[in-house]
TORTOR-927321 format. One line per field, with one value per residue (C-alpha): x, y, z; residue in three letters. Coordinates in steps of 0.25 Angstrom, whole numbers, plus 5000, padded with zeros to 4 digits. Layout:
<koldrens>
c1 = [X|...]
c2 = [Y|...]
c3 = [Z|...]
res = [ala|...]
</koldrens>
This chain:
<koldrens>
c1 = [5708|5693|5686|5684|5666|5660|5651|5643|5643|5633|5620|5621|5629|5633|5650|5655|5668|5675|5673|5689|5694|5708|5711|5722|5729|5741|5744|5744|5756|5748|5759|5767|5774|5769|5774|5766|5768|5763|5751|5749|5750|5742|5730|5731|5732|5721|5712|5716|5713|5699|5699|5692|5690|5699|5699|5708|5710|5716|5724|5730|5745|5738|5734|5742|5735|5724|5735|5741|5725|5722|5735|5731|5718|5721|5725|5712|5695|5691|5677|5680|5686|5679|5688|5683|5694|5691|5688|5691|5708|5716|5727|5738|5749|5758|5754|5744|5732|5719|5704|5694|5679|5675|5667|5679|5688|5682|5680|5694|5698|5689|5697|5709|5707|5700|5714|5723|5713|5713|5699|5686|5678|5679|5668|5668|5672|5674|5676|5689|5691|5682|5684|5686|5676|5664|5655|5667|5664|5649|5646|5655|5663|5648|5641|5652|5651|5639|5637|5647|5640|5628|5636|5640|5655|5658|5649|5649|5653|5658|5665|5680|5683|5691|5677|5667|5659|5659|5656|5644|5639|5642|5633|5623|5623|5628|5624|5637|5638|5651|5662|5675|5678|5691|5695|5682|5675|5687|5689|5697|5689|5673|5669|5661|5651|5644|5642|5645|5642|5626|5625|5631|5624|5609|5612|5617|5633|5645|5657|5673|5681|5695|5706|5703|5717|5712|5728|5734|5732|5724|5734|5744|5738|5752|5760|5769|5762|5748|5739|5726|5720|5732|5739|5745|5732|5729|5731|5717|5715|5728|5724|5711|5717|5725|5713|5707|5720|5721|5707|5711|5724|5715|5707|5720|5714|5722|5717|5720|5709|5698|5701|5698|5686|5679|5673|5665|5657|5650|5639|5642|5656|5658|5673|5683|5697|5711|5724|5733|5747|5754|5751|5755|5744|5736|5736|5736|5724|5717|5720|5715|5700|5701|5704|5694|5688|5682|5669|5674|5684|5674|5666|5679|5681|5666|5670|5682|5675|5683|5672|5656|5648|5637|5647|5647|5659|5665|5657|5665|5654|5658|5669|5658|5647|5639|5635|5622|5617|5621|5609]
c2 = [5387|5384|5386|5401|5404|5411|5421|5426|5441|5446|5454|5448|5436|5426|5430|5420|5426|5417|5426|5427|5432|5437|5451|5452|5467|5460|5453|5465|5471|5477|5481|5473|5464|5450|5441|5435|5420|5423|5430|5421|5409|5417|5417|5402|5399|5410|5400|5387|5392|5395|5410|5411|5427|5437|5452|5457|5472|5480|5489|5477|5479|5484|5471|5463|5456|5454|5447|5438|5435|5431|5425|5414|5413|5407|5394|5394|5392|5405|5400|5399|5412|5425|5439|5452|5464|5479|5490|5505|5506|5507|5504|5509|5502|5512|5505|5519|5515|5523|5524|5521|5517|5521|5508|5508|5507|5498|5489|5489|5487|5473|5470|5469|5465|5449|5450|5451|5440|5431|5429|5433|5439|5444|5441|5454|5468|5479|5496|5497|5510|5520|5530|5542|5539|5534|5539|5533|5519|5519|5525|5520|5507|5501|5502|5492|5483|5481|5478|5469|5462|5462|5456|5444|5451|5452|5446|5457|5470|5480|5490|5489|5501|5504|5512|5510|5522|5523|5507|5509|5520|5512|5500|5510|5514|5502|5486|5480|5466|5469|5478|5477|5485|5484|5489|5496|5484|5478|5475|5488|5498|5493|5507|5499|5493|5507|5511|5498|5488|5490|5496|5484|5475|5480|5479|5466|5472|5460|5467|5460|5466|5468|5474|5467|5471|5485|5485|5477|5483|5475|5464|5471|5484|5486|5486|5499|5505|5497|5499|5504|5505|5506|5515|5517|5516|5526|5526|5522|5511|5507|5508|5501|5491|5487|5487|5476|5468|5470|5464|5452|5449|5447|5436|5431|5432|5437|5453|5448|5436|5447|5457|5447|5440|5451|5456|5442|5444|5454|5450|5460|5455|5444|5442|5445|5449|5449|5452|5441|5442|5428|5414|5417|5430|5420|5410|5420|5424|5411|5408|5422|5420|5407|5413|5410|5424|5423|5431|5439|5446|5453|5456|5461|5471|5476|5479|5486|5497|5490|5482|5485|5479|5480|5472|5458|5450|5436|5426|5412|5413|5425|5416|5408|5418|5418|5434|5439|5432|5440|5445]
c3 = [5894|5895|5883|5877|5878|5868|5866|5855|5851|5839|5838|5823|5821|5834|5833|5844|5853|5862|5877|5878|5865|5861|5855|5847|5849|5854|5841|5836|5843|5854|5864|5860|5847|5845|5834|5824|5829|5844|5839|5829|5841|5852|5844|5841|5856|5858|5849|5857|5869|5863|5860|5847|5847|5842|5841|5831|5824|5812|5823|5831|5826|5813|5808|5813|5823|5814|5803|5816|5820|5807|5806|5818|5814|5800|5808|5814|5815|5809|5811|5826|5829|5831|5824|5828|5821|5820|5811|5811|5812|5799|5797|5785|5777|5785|5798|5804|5812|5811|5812|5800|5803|5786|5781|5771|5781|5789|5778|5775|5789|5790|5776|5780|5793|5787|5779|5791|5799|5787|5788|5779|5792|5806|5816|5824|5819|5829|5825|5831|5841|5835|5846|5840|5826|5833|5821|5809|5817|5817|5805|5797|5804|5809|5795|5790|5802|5801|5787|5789|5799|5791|5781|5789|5786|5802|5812|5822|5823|5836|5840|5849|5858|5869|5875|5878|5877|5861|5862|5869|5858|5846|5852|5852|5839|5831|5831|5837|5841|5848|5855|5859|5870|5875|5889|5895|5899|5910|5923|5924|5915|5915|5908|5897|5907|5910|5893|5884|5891|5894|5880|5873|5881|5879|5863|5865|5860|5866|5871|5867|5879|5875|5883|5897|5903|5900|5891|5903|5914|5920|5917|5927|5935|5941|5930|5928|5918|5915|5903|5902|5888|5881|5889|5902|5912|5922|5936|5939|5930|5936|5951|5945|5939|5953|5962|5952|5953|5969|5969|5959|5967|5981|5973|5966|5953|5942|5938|5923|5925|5928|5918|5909|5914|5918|5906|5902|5912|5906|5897|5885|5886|5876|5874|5882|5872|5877|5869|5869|5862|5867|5872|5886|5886|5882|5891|5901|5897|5896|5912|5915|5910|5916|5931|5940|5947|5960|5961|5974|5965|5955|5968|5974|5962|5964|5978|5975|5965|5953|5945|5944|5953|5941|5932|5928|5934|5931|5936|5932|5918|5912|5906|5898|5898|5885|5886|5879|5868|5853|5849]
res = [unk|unk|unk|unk|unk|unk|unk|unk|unk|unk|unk|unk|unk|unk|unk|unk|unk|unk|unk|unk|unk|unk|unk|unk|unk|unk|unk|unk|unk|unk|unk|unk|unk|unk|unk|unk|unk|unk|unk|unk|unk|unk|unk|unk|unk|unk|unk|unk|unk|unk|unk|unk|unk|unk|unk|unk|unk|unk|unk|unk|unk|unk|unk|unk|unk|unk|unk|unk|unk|unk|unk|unk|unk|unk|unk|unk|unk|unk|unk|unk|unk|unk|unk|unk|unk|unk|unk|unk|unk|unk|unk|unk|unk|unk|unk|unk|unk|unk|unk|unk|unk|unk|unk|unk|unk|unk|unk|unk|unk|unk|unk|unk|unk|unk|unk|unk|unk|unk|unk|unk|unk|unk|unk|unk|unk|unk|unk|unk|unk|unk|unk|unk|unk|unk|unk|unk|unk|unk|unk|unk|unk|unk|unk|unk|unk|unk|unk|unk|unk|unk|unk|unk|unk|unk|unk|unk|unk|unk|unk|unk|unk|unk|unk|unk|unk|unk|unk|unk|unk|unk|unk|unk|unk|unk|unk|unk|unk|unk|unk|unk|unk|unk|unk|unk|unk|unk|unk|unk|unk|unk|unk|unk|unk|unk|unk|unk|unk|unk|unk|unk|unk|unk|unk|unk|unk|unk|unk|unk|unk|unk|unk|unk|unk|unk|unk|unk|unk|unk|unk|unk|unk|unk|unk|unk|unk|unk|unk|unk|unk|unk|unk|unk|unk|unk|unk|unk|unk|unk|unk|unk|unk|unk|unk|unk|unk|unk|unk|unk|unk|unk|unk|unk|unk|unk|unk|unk|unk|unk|unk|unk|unk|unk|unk|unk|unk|unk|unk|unk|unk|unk|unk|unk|unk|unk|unk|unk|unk|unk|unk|unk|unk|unk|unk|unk|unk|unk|unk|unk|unk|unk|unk|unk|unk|unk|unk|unk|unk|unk|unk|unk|unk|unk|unk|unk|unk|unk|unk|unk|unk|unk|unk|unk|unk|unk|unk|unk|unk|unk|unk|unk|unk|unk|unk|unk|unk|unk|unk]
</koldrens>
């Protein structure tokens, strides 16, 4: 594996973020069980291959993948990894999930979130899904944040949603560094790009893109049932998903390989997250951003109606692109 670039994100402080970084839903029991060990392990091997970002959260197996990331980390560099965790889900002794974006609550959230990392700070700290309490977030989530920030407690602070819509508000009406926009900004679904992404851009806002499977089915379009989302996908994302793969078989390039480089190219895009819960995945991974894309493939795609002509593409740099500079 060639070595992991970095970026800097930041309106405030420079928080460094390797542009492949590794989300870790899976070690929380996303889909299905992983032992303590293997998750343990896949983090190590994440580091050695050079990953040195890693997005965690209160609701990943209700604290458990934050305890197993803290757990690996113990062994390693603090002060060369980069942790963003989230705020505004709950969770109760009798193992109930729910939304609370109170200062109080947020601050406890953050509490007990340093005790399950095993560390005295996070780097990044994201509003977590604050769909249905847009005002609870920004009133009284945001305020904290930003203290914090102020503080030197954090050293940036954002928002992660599965929308892009409401993303694109906050940015108006907050000073974010950072979002984490998972699944809108894909090869598949590139919804952000007409809201967010000018938005975030002109008030200098980096983007992490989580989810660029869009849930896996862009890892297999012809599976029996594939996921969209977090649920059983449509028929036209399905038939959408298919056409993309027709196009990536006539250049023998692996669809997988594009879903993942596609979104570096995008100057807002700093980092590029992807759930890993073994070695294998991993590795799997690592050869996937490394596949070379021929030029006549994104072109392809234009053609076909499956990718805006107006967006960037990989360009053999994207890899290593630096981004706008944090302000």
């Amino acid at each position: 594996m060639k070595t992991i670039p970095t970026t800097a994100i930041g309106r405030h402080r420079r928080i460094s973020l390797t542009r492949w970084g590794m989300g870790t839903a899976a070690l929380g029991f996303l889909y299905e069980p992983v032992e303590t060990a293997a998750a343990v392990d896949v983090v190590h091997r994440a580091f050695d291959l050079g990953i040195r970002y890693f997005d965690t959260a209160p609701l990943y197996g209700e604290g458990k993948a934050e305890e197993r990331l803290g757990q690996a980390l113990s062994t390693l560099p603090r002060d060369q990894i980069t942790i963003s965790t989230k705020v505004g889900y709950t969770l109760t002794p009798g193992g109930g999930v729910g939304h609370d974006y109170r200062p109080d609550a947020v601050c406890r959230s953050l509490e007990a979130s340093l005790a399950r990392l095993g560390t005295d700070h996070v780097d990044i700290v994201f509003i977590h899904d604050p769909d249905e309490d847009y005002l609870g977030a920004i009133q009284g989530a945001y305020p904290v944040l930003h203290r914090w920030r102020e503080e030197g407690v954090v050293g940036a602070i954002g928002v992660g949603m599965n929308q892009s819509a409401m993303l694109t508000q906050f940015a108006h009406d907050g000073d974010f560094d950072c979002f984490l926009l998972a699944g809108r900004y894909t090869l598949l679904d590139q919804s952000a790009a007409a809201d967010l992404l000018p938005v975030a851009a002109s008030r200098g806002i980096r983007l992490v893109i989580g989810g660029p499977f869009n849930s896996g089915i862009l890892t297999d379009p012809w599976a029996p049932q594939p996921m969209f989302n977090y649920e059983p996908a449509q028929a036209h994302w399905v038939s959408r998903a298919q056409a993309l793969d027709r196009v990536c078989r006539e250049f023998e390039v692996s669809l997988k390989a594009c879903a993942l480089q596609f979104a570096l190219a995008h100057p807002t895009v700093a980092s590029v997250l992807t759930g890993i819960r073994s070695a294998a995945e991993l590795q799997e991974n690592a050869a996937l951003w490394q596949d070379p894309i021929p030029a006549g493939l994104w072109t392809a795609l234009q053609k076909a109606g499956l990718l805006d002509e107006s967006l960037p593409v990989p360009d053999g740099e994207s890899w290593s692109r630096e981004g706008p500079p944090a302000e």
